[in-house]
ZAVEXFI-665653 format. One record per residue (C-alpha): y, x, z; residue number from 1; residue in one letter. Coordinates in nm, 2 decimals, padded with zeros to 4 digits. Each point is the difference from the previous one (the first is absolute). Example, Ala and Ser with C-alpha at 12.3 -4.5 7.8 and 13.67 -1.06 7.14 Angstrom:
BEGIN
Y/X/Z/num/residu
-00.45/01.23/00.78/1/a $
00.34/00.14/-00.07/2/s $
END
This chain:
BEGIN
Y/X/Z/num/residu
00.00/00.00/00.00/1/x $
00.32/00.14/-00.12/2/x $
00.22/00.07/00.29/3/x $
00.35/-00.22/-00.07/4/x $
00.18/00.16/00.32/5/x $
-00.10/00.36/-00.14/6/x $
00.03/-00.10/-00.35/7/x $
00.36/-00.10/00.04/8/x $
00.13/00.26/00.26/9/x $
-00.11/00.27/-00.29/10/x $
00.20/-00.21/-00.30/11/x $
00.30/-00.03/00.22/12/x $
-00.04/00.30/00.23/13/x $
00.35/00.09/00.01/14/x $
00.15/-00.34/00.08/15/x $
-00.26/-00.02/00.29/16/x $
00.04/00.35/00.12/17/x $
00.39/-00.07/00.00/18/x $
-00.09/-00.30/00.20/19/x $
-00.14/00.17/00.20/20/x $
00.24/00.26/00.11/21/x $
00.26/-00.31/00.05/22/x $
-00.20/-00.17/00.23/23/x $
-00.11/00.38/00.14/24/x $
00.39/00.03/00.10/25/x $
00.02/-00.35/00.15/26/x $
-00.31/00.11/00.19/27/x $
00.15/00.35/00.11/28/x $
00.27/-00.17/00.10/29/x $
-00.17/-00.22/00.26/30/x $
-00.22/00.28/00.14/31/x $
00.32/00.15/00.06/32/x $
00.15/-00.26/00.19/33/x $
-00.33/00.01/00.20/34/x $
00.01/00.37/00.05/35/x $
00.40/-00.04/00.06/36/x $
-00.08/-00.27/00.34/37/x $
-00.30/00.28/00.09/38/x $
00.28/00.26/-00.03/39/x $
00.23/-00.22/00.25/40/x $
-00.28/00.01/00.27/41/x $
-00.12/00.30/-00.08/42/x $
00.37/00.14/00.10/43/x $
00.04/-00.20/00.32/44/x $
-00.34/00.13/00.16/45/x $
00.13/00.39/-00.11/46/x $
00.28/-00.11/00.20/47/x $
-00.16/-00.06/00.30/48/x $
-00.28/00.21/-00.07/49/x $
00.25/00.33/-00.04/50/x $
00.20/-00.13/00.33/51/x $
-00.28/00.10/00.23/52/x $
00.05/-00.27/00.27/53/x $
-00.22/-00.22/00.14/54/x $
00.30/-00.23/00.12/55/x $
00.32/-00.07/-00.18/56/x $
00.24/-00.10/00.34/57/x $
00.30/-00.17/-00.11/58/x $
00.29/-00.22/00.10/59/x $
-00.10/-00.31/00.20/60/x $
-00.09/-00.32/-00.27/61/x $
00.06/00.23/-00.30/62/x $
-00.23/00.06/-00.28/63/x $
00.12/00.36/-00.07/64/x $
00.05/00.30/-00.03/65/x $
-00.15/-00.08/-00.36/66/x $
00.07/-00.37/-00.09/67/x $
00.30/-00.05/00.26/68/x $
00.24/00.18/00.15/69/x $
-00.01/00.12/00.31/70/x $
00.21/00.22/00.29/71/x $
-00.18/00.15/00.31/72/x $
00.18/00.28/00.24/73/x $
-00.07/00.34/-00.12/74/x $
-00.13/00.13/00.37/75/x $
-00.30/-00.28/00.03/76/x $
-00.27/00.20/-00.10/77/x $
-00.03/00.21/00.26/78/x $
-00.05/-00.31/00.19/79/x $
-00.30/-00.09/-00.24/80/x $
-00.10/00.33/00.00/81/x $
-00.11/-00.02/00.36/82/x $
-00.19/-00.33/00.02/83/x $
-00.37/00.01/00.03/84/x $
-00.18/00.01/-00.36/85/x $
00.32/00.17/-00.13/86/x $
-00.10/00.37/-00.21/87/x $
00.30/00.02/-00.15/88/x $
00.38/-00.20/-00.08/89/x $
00.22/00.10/-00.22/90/x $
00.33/-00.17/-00.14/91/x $
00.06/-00.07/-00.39/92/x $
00.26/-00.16/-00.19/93/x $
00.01/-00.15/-00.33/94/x $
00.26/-00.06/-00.26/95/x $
-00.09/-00.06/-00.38/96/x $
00.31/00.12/-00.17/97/x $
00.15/00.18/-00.36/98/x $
-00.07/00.38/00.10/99/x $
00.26/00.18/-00.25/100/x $
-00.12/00.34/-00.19/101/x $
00.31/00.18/-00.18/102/x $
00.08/-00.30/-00.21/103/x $
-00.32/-00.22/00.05/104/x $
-00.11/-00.26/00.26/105/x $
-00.33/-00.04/00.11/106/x $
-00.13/-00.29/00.18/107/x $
-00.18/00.08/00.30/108/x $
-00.10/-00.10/00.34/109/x $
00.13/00.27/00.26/110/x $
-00.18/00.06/00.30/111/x $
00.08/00.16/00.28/112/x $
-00.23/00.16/00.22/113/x $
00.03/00.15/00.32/114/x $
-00.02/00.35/00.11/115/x $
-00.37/00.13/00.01/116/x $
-00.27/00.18/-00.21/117/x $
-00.25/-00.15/-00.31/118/x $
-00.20/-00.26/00.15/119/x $
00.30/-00.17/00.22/120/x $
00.00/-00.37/-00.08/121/x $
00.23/-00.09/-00.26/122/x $
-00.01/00.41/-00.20/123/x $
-00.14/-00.01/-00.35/124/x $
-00.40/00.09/00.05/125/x $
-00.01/00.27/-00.28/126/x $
00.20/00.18/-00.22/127/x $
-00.09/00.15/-00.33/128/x $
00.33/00.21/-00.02/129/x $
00.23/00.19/00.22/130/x $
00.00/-00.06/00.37/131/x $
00.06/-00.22/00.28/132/x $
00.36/-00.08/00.15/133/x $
00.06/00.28/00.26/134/x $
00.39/-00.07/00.07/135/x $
00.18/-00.26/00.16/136/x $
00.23/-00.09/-00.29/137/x $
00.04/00.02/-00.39/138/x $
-00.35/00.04/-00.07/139/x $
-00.20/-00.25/-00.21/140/x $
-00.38/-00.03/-00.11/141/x $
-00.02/-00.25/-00.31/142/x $
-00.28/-00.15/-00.20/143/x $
-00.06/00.13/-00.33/144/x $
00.07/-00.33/-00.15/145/x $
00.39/00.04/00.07/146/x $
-00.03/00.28/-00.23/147/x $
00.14/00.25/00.23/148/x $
-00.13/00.33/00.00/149/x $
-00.03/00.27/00.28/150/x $
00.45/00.12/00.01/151/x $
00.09/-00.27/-00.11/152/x $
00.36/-00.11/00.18/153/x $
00.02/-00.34/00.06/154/x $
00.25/-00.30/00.17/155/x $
-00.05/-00.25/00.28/156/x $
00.31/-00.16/00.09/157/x $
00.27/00.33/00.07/158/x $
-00.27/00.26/00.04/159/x $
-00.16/00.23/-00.22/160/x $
-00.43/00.06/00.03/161/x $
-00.20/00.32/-00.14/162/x $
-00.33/-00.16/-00.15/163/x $
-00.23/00.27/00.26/164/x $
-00.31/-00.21/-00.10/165/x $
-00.19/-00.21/-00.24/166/x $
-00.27/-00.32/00.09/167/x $
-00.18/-00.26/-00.21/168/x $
-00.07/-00.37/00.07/169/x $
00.27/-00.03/00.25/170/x $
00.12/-00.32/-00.14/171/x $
00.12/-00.32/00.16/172/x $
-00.09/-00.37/00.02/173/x $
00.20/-00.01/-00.33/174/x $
-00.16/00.31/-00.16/175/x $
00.36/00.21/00.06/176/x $
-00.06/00.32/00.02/177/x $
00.04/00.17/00.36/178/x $
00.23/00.29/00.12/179/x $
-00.04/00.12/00.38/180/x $
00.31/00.15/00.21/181/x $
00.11/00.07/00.32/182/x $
00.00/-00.28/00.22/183/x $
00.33/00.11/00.14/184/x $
00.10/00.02/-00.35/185/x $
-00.12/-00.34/-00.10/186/x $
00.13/-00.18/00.32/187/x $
00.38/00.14/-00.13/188/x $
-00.10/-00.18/-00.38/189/x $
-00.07/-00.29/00.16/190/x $
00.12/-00.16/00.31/191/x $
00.30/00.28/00.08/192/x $
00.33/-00.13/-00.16/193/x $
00.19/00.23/-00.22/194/x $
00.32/00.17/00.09/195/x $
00.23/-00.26/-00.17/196/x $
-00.16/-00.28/00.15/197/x $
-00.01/00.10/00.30/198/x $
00.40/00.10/-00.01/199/x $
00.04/-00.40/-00.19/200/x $
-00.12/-00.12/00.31/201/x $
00.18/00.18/00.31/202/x $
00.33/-00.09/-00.21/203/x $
-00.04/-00.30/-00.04/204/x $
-00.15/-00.05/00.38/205/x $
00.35/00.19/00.11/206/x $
00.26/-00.19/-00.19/207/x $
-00.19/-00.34/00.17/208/x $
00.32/-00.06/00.27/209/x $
-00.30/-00.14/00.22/210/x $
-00.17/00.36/00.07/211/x $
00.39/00.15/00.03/212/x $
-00.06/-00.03/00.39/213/x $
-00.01/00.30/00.23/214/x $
-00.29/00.15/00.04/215/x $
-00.20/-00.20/-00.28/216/x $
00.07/00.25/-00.23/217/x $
-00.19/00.29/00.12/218/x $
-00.27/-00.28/00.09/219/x $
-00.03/-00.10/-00.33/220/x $
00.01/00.35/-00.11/221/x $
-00.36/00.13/00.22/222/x $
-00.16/-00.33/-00.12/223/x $
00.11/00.12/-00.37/224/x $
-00.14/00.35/00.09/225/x $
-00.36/-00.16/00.15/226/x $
00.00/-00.21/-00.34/227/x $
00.05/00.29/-00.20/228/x $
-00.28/00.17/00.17/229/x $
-00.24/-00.22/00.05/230/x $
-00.31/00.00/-00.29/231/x $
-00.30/-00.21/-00.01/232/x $
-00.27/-00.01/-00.19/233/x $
-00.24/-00.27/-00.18/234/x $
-00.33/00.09/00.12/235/x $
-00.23/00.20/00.20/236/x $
-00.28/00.11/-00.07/237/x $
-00.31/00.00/00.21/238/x $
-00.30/00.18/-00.06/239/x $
-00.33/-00.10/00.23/240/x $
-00.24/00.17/00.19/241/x $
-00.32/00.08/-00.11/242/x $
-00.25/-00.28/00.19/243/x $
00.34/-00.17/00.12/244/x $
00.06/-00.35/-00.08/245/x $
00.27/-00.09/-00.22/246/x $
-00.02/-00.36/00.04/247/x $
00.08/00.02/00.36/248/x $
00.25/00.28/-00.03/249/x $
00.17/-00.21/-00.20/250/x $
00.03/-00.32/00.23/251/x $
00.11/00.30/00.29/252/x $
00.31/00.07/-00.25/253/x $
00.06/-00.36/-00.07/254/x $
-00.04/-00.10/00.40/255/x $
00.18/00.31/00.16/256/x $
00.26/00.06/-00.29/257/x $
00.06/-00.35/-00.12/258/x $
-00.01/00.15/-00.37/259/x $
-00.18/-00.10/-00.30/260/x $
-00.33/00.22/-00.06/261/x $
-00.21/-00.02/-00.31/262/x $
-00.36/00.17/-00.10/263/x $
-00.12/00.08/-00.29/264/x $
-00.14/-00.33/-00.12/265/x $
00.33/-00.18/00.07/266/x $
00.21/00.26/-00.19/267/x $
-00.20/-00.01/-00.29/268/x $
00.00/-00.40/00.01/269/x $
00.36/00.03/00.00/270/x $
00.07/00.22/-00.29/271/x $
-00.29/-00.19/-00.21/272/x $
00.01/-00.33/00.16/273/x $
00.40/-00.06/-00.03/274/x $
00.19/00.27/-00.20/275/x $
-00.27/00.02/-00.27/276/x $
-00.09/-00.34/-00.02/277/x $
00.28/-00.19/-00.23/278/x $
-00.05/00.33/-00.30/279/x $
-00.37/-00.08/00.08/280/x $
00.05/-00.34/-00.07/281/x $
00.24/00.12/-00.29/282/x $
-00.28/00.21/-00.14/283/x $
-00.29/-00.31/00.05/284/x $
00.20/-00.23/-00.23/285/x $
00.09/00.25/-00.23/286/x $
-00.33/00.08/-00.07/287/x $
-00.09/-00.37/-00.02/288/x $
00.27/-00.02/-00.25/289/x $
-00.15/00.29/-00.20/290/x $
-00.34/-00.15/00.03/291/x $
00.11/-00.32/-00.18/292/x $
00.15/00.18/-00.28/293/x $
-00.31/00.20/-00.07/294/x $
-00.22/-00.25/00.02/295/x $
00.25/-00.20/-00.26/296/x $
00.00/00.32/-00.20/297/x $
-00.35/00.04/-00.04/298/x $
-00.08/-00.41/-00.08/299/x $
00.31/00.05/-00.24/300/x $
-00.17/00.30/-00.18/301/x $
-00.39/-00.12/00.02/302/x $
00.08/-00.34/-00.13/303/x $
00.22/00.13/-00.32/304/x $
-00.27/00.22/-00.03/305/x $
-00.26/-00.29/00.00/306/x $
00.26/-00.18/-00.22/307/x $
-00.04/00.24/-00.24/308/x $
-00.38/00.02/-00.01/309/x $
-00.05/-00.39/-00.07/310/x $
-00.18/-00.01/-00.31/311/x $
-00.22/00.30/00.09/312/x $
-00.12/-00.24/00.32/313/x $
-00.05/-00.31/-00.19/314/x $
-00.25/00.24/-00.24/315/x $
-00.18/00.05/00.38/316/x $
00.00/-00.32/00.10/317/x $
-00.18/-00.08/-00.43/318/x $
-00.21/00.23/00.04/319/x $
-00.14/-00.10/00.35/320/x $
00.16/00.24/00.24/321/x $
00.00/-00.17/00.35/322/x $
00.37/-00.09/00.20/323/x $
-00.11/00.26/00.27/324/x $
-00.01/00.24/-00.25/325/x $
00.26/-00.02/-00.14/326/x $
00.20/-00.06/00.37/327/x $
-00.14/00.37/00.10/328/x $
00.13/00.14/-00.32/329/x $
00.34/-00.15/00.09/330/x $
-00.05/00.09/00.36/331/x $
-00.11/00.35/-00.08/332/x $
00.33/00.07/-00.20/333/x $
00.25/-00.10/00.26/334/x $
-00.23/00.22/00.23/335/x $
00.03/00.28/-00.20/336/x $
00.36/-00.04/-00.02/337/x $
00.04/-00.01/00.38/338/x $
-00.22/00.28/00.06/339/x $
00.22/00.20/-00.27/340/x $
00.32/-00.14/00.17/341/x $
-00.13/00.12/00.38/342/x $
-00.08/00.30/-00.09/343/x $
00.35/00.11/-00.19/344/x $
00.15/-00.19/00.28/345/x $
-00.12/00.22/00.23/346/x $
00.06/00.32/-00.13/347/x $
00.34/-00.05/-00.08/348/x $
00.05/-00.12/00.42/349/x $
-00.20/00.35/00.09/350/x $
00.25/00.16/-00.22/351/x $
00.29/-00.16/00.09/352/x $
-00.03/-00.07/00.35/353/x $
00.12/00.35/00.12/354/x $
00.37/-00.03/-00.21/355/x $
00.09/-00.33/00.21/356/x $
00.31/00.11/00.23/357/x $
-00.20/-00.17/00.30/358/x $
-00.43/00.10/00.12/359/x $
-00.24/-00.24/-00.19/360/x $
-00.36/00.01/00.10/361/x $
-00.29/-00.13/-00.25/362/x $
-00.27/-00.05/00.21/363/x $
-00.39/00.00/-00.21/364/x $
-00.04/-00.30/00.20/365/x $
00.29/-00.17/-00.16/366/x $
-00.11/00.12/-00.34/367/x $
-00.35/-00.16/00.04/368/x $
00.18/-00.35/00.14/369/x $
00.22/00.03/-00.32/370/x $
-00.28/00.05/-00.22/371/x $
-00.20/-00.30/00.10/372/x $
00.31/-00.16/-00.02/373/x $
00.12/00.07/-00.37/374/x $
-00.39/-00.08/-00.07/375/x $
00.04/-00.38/00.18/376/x $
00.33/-00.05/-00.20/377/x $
-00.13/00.12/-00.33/378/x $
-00.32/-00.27/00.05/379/x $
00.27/-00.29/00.13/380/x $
00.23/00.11/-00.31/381/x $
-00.29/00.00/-00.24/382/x $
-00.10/-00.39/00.04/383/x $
00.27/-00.15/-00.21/384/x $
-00.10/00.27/-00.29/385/x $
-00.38/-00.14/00.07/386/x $
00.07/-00.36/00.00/387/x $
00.21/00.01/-00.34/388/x $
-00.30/00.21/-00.09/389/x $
-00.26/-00.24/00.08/390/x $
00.25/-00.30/-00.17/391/x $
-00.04/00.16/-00.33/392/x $
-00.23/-00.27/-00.28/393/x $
-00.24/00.27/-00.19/394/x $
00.10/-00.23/-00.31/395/x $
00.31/00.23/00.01/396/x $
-00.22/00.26/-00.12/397/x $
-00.08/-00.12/-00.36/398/x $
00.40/-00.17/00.01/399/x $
00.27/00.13/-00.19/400/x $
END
């Protein structure tokens, strides 16, 4: 039995293979998508992952320091540091920001970590250039994703950063590239108040005729000084001890400190649960969307194709050839374009995946899930070709 689905993918090879490599791009597309949500997740558990806490304390009924902001005093962790359970505290801040290079910006989340040695919670767990940060100030270690190399001279706010060392996958929740500092230095970027705002305010305070009194004057002026002094921070982070319990450590905090603690599990709900759920909803009807329109493209294609091929089934159908025969021919050829489109699709995703500005991750489990799933929509888009198919009178086989 001739084969009709071979038979006409060889007379017409290049309109099917160009088919083919349309619906491969649709297809590459989607996987994409999929690899761009993996990506997403993929960044928020390096975040936490490269943190090295086991608890995240924050401000009281906040979600941060990641989703939400929050302000904690910089002195607390010796405090934490001290409780039962407790290996180590350290303070970090966070501020995602335009880093400028000469005449570039680069956006970044800046961390600042506090004074210590590799393996203090909240320092970058490896480096793959340069060094560690050694000084107190104007030192900076950057991801290699900021495209900063070791030298490098860079801006945060008024102060200028030497590039001492180079990480990779220090992203956050958002996939922005990170840059460590100083906490000093990062406390200054981002709760101190410049020079001019600071000066804005203590004239404007002194020409009020209500603070003109004796004696409020130099009042106002040591609560100005405190203000200008005082620095907080937005989290600290607490590292376990090894057979402690983290769950009760963390109600200690919450009971004795009246702050908000978060493990592991309830950080990574957070980032997944809330700030990646509206893109992942984004992404979900996206690829729907994309689904539709390659399942149209594909019944589009299959049934001009089975148009085209009318009198050649009605000679079939004369000669004897039974429906399902003919249906698995049709069925076969939509296959075969699927499989064709699949398989460009994802090479071109493989290829292009690396050159998108934020992490995509293609999972092989994603692939296989997409490959059953191009198979079910060629099968659905196949029946209308099959039913004009089977519609067709063999007497149109001896008509003119």
């Amino acid at each position: 039995m001739i084969s009709l689905a071979g038979r006409d993918i060889l007379h017409a090879w290049g309109k099917f293979f160009f088919t083919g490599i349309g619906l491969g791009l649709l297809i590459g597309v989607t996987l994409s998508m999929a690899g761009i949500y993996r990506g997403m997740v993929d960044d928020a558990k390096a975040l936490l992952d490269n943190s090295g806490a086991d608890l995240w304390v924050v401000q009281r009924e906040t979600l941060g320091p990641y989703a939400e902001s929050s302000s904690l005093p910089d002195d607390l962790w010796r405090g934490l540091r001290g409780l039962p359970g407790v290996a180590d505290a350290a303070n970090v801040t966070y501020l995602t920001m335009q880093v400028r290079r000469g005449n570039e910006d680069v956006r970044t989340m800046v961390s600042g970590i506090a004074p210590g040695a590799p393996g203090t919670p909240g320092w970058p767990p490896f480096l793959v250039a340069g060094r560690h940060l050694t000084r107190s100030h104007y030192e900076a270690v950057a991801d290699i994703a900021t495209g900063f190399a070791i030298g490098d001279r860079l801006q945060i706010r008024r102060n200028q950063y030497t590039v001492v060392g180079l990480t990779r996958r220090m992203v956050s929740s958002n996939g922005d590239p990170m840059v460590f500092i100083p906490l000093k230095d990062a406390q200054e970027a981002q709760f101190l108040k410049d020079n001019d705002a600071i000066h804005r305010q203590r004239r404007s305070t002194a020409e009020n005729p209500a603070f003109n009194r004796p004696g409020v004057p130099d009042l106002l002026a040591a609560v100005n000084a405190a203000q200008t002094e005082s620095t907080s921070v937005n989290a600290v982070l607490v590292r376990i001890k090894a057979g402690a319990d983290a769950t009760e450590t963390a109600e200690t905090i919450r009971r004795w400190k009246r702050l908000q603690v978060y493990d592991r599990e309830q950080m990574e709900e957070i980032l997944v649960g809330k700030l990646i759920a509206t893109s992942a909803r984004q992404i979900a009807t996206f690829l729907i969307i994309l689904a539709i329109v390659s399942a149209a493209i594909v019944a589009f294609i299959i049934y001009t194709l089975t148009l085209g091929k009318i009198r050649e089934i009605a000679v079939l159908k004369l000669i004897g050839t039974k429906n399902r025969t003919i249906a698995a021919m049709i069925l076969q050829q939509a296959i075969a374009l699927g499989l064709i489109g699949f398989v460009f699709g994802k090479i071109v995703a493989t290829f292009w995946a690396p050159h998108f500005p934020k992490y995509v991750l293609l999972m092989p489990l994603d692939s296989l899930r997409g490959f059953f799933v191009v198979t079910a929509i060629c099968v659905l888009s196949s029946l209308i070709a099959i039913h004009a198919a089977l519609k067709v009178d063999p007497a149109e086989a001896i008509g003119g």
